[in-house]
N, CA, C and O of each residue as an XYZ file, in Angstrom:
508
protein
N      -6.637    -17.649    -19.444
C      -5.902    -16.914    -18.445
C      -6.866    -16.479    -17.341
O      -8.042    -16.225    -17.600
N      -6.372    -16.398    -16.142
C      -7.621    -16.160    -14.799
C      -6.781    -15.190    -14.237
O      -5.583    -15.471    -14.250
N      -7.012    -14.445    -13.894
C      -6.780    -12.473    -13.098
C      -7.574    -12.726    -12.301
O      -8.716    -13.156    -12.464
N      -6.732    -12.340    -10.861
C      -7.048    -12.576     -9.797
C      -6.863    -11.220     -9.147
O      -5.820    -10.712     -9.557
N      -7.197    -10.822     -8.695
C      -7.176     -8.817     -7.312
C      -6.874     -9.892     -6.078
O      -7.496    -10.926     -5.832
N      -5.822     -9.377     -5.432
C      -5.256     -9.710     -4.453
C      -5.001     -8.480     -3.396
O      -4.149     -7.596     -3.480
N      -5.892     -8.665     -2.478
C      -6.147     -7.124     -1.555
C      -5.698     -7.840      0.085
O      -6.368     -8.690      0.672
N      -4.569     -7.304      0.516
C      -3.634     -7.311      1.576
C      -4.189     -6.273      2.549
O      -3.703     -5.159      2.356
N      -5.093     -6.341      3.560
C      -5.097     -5.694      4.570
C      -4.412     -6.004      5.825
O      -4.007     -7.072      6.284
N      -4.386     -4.975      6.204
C      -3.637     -4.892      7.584
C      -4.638     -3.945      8.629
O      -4.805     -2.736      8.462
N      -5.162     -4.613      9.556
C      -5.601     -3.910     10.436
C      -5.332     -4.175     11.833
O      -5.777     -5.177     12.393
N      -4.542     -3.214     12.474
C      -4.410     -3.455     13.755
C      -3.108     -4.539     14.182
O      -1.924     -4.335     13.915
N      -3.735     -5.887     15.008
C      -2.783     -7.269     14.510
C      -3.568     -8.154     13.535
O      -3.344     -9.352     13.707
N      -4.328     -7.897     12.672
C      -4.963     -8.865     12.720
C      -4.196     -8.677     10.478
O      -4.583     -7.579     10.080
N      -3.636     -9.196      9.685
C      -3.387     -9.332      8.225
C      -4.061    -10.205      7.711
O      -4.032    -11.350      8.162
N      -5.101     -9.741      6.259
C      -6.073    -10.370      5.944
C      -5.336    -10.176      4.668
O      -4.554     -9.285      4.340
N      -5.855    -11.427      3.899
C      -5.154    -11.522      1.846
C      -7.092    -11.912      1.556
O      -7.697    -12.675      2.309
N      -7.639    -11.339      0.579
C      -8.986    -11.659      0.183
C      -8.184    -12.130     -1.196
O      -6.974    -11.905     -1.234
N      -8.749    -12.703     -2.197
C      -8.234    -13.228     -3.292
C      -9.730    -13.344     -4.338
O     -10.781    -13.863     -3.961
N      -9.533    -12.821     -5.487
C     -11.031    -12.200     -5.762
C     -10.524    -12.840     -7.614
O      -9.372    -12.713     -8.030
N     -11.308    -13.285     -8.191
C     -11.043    -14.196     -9.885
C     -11.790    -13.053    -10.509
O     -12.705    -12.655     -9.788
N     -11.653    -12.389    -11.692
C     -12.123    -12.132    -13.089
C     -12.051    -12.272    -13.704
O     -10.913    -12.589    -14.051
N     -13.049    -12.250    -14.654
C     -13.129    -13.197    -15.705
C     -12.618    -11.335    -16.701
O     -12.687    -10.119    -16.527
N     -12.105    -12.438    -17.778
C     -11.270    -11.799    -18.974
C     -12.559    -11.802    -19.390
O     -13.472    -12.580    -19.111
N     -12.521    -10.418    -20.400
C     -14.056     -9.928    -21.619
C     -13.069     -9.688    -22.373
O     -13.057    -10.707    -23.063
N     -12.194     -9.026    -22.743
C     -11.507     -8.530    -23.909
C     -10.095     -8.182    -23.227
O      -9.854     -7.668    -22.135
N      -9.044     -8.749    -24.490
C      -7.790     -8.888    -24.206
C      -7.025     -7.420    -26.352
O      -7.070     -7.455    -27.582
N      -6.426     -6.390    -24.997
C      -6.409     -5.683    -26.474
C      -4.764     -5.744    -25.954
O      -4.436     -6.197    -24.857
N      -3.574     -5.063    -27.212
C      -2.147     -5.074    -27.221
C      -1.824     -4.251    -25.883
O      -0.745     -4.503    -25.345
N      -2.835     -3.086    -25.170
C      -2.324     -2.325    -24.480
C      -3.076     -2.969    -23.157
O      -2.438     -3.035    -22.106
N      -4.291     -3.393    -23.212
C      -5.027     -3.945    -21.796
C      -5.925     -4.807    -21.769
O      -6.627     -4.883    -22.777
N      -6.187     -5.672    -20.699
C      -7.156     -6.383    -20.260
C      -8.533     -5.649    -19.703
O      -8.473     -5.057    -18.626
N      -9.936     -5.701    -20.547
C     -10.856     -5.515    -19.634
C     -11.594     -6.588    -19.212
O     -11.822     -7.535    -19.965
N     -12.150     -6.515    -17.626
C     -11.864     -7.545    -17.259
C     -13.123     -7.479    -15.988
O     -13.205     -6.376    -15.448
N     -13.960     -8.409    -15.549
C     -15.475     -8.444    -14.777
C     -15.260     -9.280    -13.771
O     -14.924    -10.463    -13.807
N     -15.581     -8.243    -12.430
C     -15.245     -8.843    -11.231
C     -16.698    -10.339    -11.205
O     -17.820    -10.319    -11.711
N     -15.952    -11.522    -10.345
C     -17.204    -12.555    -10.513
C     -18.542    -12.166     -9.525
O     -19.642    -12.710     -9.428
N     -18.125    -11.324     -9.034
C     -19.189    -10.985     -8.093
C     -20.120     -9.951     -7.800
O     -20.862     -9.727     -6.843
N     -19.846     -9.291     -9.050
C     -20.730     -8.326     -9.689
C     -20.388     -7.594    -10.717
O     -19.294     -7.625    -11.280
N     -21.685     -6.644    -11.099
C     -21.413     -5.799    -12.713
C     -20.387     -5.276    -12.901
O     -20.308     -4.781    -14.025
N     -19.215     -5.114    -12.053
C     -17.689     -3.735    -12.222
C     -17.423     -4.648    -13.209
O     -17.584     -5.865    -13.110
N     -16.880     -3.854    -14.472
C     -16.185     -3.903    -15.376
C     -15.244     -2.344    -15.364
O     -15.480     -1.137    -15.408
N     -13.772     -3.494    -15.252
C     -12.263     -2.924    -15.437
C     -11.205     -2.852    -16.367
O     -10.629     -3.920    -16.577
N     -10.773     -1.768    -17.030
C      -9.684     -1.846    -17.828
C      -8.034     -1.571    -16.738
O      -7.592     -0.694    -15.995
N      -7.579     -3.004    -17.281
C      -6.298     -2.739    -16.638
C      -5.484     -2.541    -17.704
O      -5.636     -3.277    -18.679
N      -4.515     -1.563    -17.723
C      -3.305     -1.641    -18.402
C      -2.302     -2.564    -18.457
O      -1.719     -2.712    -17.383
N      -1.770     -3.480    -19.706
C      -0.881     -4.320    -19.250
C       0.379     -3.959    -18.215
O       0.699     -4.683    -17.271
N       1.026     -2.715    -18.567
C       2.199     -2.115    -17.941
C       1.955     -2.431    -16.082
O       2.785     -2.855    -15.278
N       0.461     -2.020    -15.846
C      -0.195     -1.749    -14.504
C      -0.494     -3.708    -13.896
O      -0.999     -3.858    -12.784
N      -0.188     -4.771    -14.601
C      -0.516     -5.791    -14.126
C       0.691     -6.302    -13.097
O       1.801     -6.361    -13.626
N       0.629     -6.604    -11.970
C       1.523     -6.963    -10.759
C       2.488     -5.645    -10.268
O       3.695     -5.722    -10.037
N       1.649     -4.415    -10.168
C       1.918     -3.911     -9.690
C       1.165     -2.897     -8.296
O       0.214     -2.116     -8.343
N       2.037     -3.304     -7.134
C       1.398     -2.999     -5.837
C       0.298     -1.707     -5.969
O       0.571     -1.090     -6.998
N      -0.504     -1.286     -5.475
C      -1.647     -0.214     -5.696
C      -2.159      0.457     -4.223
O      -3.042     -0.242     -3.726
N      -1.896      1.361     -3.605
C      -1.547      1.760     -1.905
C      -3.109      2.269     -2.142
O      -3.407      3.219     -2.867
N      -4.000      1.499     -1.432
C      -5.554      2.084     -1.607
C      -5.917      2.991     -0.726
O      -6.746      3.892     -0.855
N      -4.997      2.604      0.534
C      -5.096      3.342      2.084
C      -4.078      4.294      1.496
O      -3.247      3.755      0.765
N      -3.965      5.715      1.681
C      -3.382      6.708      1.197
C      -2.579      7.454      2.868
O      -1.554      8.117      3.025
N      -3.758      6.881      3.994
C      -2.555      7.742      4.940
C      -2.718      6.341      6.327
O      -2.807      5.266      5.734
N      -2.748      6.223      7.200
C      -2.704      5.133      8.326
C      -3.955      5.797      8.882
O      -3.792      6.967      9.227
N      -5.270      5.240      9.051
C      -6.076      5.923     10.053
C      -6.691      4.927     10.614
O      -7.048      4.002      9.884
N      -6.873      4.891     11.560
C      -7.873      3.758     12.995
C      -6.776      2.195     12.860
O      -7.269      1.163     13.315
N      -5.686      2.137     12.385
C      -4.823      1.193     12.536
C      -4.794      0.378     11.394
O      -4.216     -0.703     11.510
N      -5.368      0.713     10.164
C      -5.181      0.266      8.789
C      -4.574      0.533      7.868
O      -4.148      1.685      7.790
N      -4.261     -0.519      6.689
C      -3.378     -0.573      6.026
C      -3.886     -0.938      4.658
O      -3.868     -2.167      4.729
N      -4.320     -0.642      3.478
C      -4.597     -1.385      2.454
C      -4.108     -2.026      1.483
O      -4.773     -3.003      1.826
N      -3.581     -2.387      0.609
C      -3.037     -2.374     -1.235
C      -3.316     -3.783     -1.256
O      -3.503     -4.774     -0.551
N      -3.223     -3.205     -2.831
C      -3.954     -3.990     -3.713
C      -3.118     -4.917     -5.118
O      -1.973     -4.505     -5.308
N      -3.402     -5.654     -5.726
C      -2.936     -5.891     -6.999
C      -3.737     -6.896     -7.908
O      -4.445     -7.768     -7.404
N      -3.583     -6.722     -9.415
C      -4.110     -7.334    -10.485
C      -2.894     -8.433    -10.717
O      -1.668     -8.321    -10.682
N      -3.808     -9.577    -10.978
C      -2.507    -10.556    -11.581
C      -2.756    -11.692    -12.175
O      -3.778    -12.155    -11.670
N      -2.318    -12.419    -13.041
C      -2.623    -13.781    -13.132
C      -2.540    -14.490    -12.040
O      -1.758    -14.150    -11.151
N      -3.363    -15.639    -11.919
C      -3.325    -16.588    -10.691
C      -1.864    -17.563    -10.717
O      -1.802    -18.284     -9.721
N      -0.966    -17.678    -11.444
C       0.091    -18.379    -11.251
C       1.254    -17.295    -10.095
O       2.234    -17.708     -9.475
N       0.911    -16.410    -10.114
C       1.290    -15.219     -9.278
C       1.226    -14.872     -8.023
O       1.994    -14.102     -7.447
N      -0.097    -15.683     -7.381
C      -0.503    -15.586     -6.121
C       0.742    -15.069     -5.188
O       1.119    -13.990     -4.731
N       1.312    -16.879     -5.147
C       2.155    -16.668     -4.377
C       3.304    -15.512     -3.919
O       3.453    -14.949     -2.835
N       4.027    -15.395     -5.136
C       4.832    -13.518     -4.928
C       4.142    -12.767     -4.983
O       4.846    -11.766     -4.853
N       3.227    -12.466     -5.085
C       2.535    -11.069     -4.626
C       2.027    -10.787     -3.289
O       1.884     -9.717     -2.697
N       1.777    -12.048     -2.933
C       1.505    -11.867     -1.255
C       2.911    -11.978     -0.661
O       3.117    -11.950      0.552
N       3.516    -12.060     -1.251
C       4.704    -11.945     -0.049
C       5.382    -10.452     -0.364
O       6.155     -9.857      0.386
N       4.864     -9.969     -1.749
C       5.238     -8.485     -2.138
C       4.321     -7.545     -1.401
O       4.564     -6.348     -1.241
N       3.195     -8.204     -0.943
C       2.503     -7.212     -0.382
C       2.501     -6.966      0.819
O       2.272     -5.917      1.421
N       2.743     -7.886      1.136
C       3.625     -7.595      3.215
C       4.651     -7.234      2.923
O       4.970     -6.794      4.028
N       5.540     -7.030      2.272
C       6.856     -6.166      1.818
C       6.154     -5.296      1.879
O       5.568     -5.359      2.959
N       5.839     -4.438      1.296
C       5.489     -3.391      0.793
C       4.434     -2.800      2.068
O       4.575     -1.606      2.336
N       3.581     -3.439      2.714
C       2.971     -2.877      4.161
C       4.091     -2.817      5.129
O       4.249     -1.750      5.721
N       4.893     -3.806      5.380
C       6.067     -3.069      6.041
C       6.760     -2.027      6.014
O       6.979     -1.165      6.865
N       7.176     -2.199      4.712
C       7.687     -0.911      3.943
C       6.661      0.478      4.565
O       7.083      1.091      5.545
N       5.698      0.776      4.101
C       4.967      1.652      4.497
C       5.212      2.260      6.064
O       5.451      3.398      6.469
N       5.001      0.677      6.898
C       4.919      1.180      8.016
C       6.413      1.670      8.692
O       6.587      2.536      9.549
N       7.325      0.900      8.077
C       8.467      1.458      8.572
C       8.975      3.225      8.051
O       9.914      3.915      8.450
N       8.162      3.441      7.276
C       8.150      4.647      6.644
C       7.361      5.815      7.869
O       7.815      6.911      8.200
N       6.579      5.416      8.172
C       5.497      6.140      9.050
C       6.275      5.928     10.379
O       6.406      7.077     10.802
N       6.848      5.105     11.247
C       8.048      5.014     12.352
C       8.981      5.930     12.077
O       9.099      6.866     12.868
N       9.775      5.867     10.992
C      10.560      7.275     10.992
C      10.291      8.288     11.255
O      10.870      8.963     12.107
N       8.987      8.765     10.331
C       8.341      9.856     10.572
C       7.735     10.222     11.969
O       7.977     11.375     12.328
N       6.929      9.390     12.895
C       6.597      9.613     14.005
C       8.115      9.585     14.693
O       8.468     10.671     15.153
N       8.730      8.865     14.776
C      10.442      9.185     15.525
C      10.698     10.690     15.256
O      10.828     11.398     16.254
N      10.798     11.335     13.889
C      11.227     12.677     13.912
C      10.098     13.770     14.799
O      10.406     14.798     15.401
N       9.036     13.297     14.679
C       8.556     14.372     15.412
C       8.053     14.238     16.890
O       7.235     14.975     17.440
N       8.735     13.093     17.458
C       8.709     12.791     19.092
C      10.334     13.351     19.247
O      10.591     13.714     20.395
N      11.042     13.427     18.631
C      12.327     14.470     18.692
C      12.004     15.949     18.396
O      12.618     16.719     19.135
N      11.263     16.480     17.575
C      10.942     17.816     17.366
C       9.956     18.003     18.808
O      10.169     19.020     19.468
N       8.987     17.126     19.249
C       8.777     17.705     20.903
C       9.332     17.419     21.717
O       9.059     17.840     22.841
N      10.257     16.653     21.502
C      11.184     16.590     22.627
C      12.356     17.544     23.116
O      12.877     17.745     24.213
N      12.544     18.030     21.879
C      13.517     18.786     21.818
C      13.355     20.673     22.262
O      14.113     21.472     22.811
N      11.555     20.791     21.507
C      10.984     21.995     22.639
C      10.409     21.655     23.628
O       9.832     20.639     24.016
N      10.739     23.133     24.201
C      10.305     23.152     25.611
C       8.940     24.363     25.894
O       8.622     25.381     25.281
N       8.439     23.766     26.959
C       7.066     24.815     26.756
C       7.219     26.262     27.320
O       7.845     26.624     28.316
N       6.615     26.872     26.585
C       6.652     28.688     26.554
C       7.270     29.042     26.005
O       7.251     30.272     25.976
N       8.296     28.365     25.140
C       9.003     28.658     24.377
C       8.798     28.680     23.061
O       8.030     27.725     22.953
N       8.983     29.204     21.716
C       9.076     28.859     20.707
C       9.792     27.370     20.011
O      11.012     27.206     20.019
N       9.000     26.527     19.527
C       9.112     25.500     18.962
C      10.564     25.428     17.825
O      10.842     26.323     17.027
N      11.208     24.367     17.976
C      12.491     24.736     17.023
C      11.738     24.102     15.565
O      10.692     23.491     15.346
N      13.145     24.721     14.521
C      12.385     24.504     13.425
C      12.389     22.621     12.991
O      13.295     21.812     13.192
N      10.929     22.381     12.308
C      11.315     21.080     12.226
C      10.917     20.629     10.826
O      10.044     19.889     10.372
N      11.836     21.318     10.357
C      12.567     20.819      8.860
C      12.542     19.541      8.637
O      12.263     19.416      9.829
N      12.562     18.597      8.304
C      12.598     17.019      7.856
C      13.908     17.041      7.439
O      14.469     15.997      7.771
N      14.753     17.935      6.743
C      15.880     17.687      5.773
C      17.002     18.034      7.324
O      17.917     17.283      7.664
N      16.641     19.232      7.999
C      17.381     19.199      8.992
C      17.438     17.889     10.567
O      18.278     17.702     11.448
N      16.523     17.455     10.352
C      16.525     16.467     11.289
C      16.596     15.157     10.814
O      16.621     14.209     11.598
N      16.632     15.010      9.549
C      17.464     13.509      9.469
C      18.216     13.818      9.193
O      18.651     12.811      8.633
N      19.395     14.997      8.997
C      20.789     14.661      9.338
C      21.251     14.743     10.514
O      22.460     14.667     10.733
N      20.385     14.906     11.420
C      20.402     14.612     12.632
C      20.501     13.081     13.437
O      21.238     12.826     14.390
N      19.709     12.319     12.881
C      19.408     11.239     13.049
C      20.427      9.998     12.782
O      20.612      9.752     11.590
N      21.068      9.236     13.661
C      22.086      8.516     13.194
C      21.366      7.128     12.228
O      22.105      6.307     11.684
C-alpha cells in the first residue's frame, strides 16, 4: 500500500497540488505509522483520519489558502478535486463574511454610533 499527503495550496491566482509518498513502517487495527520519503518525520495517522480534508491555513492571510490530506495513491484523483471543493468552500465562506461587514459600514454613518453587528441579526437580513 503507498500513502501519499496531498497538500492543495492556493495562493493568490496561482493553485499548487504537491503530492508527497510514505512509506508504511507499521500498520496497527487503529493506525498507520508512516515516514515521509524525504526525511526523518515519522507519523501516526489514525485510520478514521485517512481521506480526510485537514485546513492547515486556519485564517486567509497575504492571499493564502492551505489543506491537506493522507491517502492511498489510488485516491489521488478525488481528493484533488475534494480539495478545491473544499478551498472554495472556505473562500466562499470568508465572501459572506466580508459582505456582512461592508453592510455593517455601510450602514453606519460617521460620528455616529456604529449599529449593532450581530451576525445572527444580519443574515436575516441578507436575501
Amino acid at each position: 500500500m503507498k500513502i501519499v499527503k496531498i497538500t492543495g495550496s492556493l495562493h493568490k491566482d496561482k493553485l499548487n497540488f504537491d503530492i508527497s509518498e510514505w512509506k508504511l513502517l507499521i500498520e496497527t487495527n487503529r493506525y498507520y505509522e508512516i515516514k515521509s520519503e524525504e526525511g526523518p518525520v515519522v507519523k501516526r495517522i489514525f485510520k478514521e483520519k485517512m481521506n480526510q480534508i485537514m485546513e492547515e491555513s486556519k485564517h486567509y492571510v497575504n492571499g493564502s489558502l492551505t489543506c491537506s490530506v493522507f491517502c492511498t495513491s489510488d485516491h489521488v484523483q478525488d481528493i484533488t478535486k475534494e480539495i478545491k471543493d473544499k478551498l472554495m468552500q472556505t473562500i466562499q465562506t470568508y465572501m459572506h463574511d466580508l459582505q456582512l461587514n461592508i453592510k455593517a459600514l455601510n450602514s453606519s454613518t460617521l460620528g455616529t454610533k456604529p449599529q449593532s453587528t450581530d451576525v445572527n441579526v444580519l443574515e436575516q437580513e441578507v436575501p
